[in-house]
C-alpha positions in Angstrom: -102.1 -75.5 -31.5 -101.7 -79.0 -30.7 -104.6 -79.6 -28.3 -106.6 -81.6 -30.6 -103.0 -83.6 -32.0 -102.2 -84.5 -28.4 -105.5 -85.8 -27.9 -104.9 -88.2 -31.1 -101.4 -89.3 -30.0 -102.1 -90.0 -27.0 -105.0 -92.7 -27.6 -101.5 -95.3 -29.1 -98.8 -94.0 -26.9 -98.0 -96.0 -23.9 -95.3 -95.7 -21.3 -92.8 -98.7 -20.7 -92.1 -97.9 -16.5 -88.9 -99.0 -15.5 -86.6 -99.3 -12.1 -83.2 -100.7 -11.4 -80.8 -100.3 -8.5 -76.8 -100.7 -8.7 -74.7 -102.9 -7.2 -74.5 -103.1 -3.2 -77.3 -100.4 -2.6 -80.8 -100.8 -2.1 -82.4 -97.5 -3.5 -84.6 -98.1 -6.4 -84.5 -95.6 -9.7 -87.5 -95.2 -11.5 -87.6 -94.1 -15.3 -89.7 -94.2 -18.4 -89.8 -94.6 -22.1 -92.4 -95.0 -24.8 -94.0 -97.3 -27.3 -97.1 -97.1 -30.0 -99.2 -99.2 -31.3 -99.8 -99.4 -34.6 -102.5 -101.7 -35.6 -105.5 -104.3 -33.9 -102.5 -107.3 -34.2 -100.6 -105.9 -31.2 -97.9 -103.8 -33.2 -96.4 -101.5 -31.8 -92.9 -99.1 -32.3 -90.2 -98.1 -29.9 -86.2 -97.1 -30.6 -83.9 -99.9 -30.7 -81.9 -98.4 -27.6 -85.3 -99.2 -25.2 -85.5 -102.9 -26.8 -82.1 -103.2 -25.7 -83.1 -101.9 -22.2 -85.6 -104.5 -22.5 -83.7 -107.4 -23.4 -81.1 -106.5 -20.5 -83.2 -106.5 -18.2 -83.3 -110.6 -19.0 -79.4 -110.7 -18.9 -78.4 -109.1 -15.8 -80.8 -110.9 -14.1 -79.0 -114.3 -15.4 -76.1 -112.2 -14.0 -78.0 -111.5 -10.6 -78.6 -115.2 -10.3 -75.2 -116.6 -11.5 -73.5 -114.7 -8.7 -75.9 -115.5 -5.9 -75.5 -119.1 -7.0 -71.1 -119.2 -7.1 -71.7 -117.5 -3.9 -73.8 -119.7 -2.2 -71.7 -122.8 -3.7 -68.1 -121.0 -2.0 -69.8 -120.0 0.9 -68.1 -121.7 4.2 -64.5 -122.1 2.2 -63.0 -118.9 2.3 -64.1 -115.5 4.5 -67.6 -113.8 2.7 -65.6 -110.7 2.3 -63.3 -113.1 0.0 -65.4 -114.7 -1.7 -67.4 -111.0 -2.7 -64.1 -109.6 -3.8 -63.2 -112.5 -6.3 -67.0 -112.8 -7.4 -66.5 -108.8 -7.7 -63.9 -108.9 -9.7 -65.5 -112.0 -12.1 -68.7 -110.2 -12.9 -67.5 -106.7 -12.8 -69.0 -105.2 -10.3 -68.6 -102.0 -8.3 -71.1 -99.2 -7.1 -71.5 -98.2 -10.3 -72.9 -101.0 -12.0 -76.6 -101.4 -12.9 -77.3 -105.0 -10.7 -80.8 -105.2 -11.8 -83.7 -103.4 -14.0 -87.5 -104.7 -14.1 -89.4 -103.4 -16.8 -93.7 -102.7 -17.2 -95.8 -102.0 -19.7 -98.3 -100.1 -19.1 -102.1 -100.3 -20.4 -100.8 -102.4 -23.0 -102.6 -105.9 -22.9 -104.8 -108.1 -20.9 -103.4 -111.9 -20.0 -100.4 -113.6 -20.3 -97.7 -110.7 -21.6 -96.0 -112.4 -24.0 -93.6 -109.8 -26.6 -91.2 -110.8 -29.6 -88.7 -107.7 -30.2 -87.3 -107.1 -33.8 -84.4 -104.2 -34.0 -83.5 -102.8 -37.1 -80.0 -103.4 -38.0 -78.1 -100.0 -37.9 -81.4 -97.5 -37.4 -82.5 -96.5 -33.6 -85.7 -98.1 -34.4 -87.7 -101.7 -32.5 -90.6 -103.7 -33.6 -92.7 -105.3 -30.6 -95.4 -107.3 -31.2 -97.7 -108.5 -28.4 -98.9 -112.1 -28.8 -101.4 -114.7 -27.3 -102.8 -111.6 -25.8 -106.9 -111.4 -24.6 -107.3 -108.1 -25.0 -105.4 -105.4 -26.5 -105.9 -101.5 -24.4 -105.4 -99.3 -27.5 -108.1 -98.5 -30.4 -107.2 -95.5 -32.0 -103.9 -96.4 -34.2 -101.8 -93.9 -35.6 -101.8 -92.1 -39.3 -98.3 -92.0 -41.3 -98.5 -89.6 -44.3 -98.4 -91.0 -47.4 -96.2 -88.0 -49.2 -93.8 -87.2 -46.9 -91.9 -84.6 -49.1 -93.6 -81.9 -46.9 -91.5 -82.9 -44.1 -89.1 -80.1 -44.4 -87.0 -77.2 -42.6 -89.6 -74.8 -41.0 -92.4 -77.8 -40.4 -93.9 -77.2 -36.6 -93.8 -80.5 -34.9 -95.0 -82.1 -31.5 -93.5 -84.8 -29.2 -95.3 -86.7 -26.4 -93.9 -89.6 -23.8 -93.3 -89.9 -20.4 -90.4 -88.0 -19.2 -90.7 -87.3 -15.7 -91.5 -90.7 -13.7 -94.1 -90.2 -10.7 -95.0 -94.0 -10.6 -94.3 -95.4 -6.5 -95.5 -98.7 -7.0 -91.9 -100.4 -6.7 -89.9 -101.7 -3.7 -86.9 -102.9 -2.4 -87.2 -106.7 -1.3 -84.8 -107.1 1.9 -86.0 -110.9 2.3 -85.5 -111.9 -1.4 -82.8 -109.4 -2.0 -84.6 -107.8 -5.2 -86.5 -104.8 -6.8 -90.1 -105.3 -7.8 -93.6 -104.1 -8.6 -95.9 -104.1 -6.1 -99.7 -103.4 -5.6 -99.5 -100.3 -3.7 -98.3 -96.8 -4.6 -99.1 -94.8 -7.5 -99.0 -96.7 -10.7 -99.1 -94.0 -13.3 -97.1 -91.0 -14.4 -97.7 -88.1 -16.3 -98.1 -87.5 -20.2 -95.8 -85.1 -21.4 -95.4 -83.1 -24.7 -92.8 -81.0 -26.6 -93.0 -79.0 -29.4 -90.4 -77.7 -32.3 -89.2 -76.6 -35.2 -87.7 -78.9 -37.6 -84.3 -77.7 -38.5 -82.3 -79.7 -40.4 -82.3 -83.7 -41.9 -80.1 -86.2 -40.9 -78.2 -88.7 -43.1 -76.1 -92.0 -42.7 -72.7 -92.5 -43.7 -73.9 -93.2 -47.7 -76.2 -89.9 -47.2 -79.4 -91.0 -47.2 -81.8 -89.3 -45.3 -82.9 -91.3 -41.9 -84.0 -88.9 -39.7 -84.8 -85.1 -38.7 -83.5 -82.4 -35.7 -85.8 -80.4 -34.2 -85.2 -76.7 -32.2 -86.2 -78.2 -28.7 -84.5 -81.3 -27.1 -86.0 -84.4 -27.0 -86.7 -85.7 -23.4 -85.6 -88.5 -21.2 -88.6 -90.9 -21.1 -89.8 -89.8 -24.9 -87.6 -92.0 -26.4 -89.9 -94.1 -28.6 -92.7 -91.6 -28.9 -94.2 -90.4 -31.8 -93.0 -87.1 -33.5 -96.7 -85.8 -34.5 -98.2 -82.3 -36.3 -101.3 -80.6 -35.4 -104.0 -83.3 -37.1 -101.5 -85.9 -35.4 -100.4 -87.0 -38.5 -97.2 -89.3 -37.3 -93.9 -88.3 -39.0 -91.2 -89.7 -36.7 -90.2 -91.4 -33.8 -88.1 -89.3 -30.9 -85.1 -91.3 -30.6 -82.1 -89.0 -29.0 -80.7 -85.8 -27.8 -77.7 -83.7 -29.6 -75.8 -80.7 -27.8 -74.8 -78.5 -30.0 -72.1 -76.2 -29.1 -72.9 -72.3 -29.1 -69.5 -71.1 -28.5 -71.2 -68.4 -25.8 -68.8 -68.9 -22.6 -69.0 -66.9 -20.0 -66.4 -66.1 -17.0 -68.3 -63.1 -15.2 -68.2 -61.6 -11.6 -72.0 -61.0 -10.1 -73.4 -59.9 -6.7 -75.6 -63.1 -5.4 -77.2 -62.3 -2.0 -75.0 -59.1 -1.4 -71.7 -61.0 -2.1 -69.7 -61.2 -5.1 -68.9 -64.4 -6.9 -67.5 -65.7 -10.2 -70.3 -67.8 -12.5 -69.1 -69.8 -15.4 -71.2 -71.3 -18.1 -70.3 -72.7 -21.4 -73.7 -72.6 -23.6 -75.2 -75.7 -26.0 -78.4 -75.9 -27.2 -80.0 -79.3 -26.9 -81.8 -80.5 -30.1 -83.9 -83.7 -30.6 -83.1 -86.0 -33.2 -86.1 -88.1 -34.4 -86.3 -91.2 -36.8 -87.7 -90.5 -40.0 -91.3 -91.7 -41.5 -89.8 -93.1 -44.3 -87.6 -95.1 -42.6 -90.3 -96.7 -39.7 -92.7 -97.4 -42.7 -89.6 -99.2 -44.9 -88.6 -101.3 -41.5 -92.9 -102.2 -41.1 -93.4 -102.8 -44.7 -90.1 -105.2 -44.2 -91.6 -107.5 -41.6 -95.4 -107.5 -42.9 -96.7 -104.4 -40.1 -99.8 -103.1 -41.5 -100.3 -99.4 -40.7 -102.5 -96.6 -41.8 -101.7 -94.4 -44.6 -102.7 -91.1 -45.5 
């Protein structure tokens, strides 16, 4: 149903690769989210929670670097081990902190990468705009409907992004004590779509309607993809994941194996909530985005 669609989307879609490691260990993480483009000036669309990814990236590395410098500047006056647990306790730090995140995007833009980021105030929605770039890797932009009253309960739908990270090309740095990208491994991963139903509309606390829930969840790594039908005809932007609570729990005795054991589940069903048209063409039309309309 969506062969054609998919084939569309996927011309503006682009994956933003990411990898971070916690404090004190030296296993990298990868992930993914999404972007599109949306015209030839190096527009392009994203969630507001993946900017924010973005711009913390910037500020833990400050973080990174403040603590390796009060270190350094304490070093030789009190025992390391000391000096780590005051440091510790100054920055926050434990195992479970996030110590660093490096962030690439991917088949985006030739030369210098240079991005300003605009987030809508209270919407899960991000403006990036590529400058000084040579090049721009994306043609094909995408179509927003120009009626958008057909966007209701029953309407068949199609996600894409990049949910499940197979990129290698990242590394541990022992000498410089960092995460980073390097020129070997594999540096792409996997295009991924989901379809559904749309199932209800969402509203904000005055109850207007901002976005849409769909049957199937959205996935990790989607974030910031387009939400598409089957001439790929854009009509949202996947932003999050509810669990909704069926009320099916179970507390039952089965044979696993030839022995008997108790199994208990407690039933949700995951739903995607997506950001709707009408509100990604009011925040373009707000900061001067031209976009095609249909």
């Amino acid at each position: 149903m969506f062969v054609q669609a998919i084939e569309i989307a996927r011309q503006f879609i682009r994956p933003i690769h990411t990898i971070e490691r916690f404090y004190g260990s030296r296993e990298v993480f990868p992930g993914a989210a999404s972007l599109f483009f949306v015209n030839t000036e190096g527009w392009a669309l994203t969630c507001k929670h993946v900017a924010d990814l973005i711009v913390g990236a910037d500020q833990l590395q400050q973080r990174k670097t403040s603590f390796a410098s009060d270190f350094a500047a304490r070093k030789g006056k009190k025992k390391d081990k000391q000096i780590l647990r005051e440091l510790e306790q100054k920055y926050k730090l434990n195992r479970r902190t996030v110590f660093e995140i490096r962030n690439l995007f991917v088949n985006c833009v030739d030369g210098n990468l240079e991005c300003q980021l605009t987030a809508h105030q209270n919407l899960d929605i991000a403006l990036i705009q590529f400058k000084n770039f040579t090049k721009l890797y994306c043609s094909t932009f995408p179509v927003f409907p120009k009626d958008t009253m057909p966007l209701k309960q029953g309407k068949f739908l199609c996600r894409l992004g990049f949910p499940f990270p197979e990129f290698t090309n990242f590394q541990y740095n022992s000498t410089s004590d960092t995460i980073e990208w390097t020129k070997t491994g594999k540096d792409q991963t996997p295009i991924f779509p989901i379809e559904g139903m749309l199932t209800r509309h969402l509203a904000d606390q005055n109850g207007q309607i901002v976005g849409f829930e769909m049957s199937t969840p959205g996935l990790r790594g989607q974030s910031g993809g387009p939400v598409f039908d089957i001439e790929g005809k854009v009509w949202g932007m996947q932003s999050a994941t509810n669990h909704l609570d069926l009320n099916f729990d179970v507390n039952n005795d089965v044979v696993r194996d030839g022995q008997k054991k108790t199994v208990n589940n407690s039933a949700f069903l995951h739903v995607g909530h997506c950001v709707h048209v009408d509100m990604l063409k009011s925040f373009m039309q707000q900061h001067q985005v031209s976009f095609q309309e249909q």
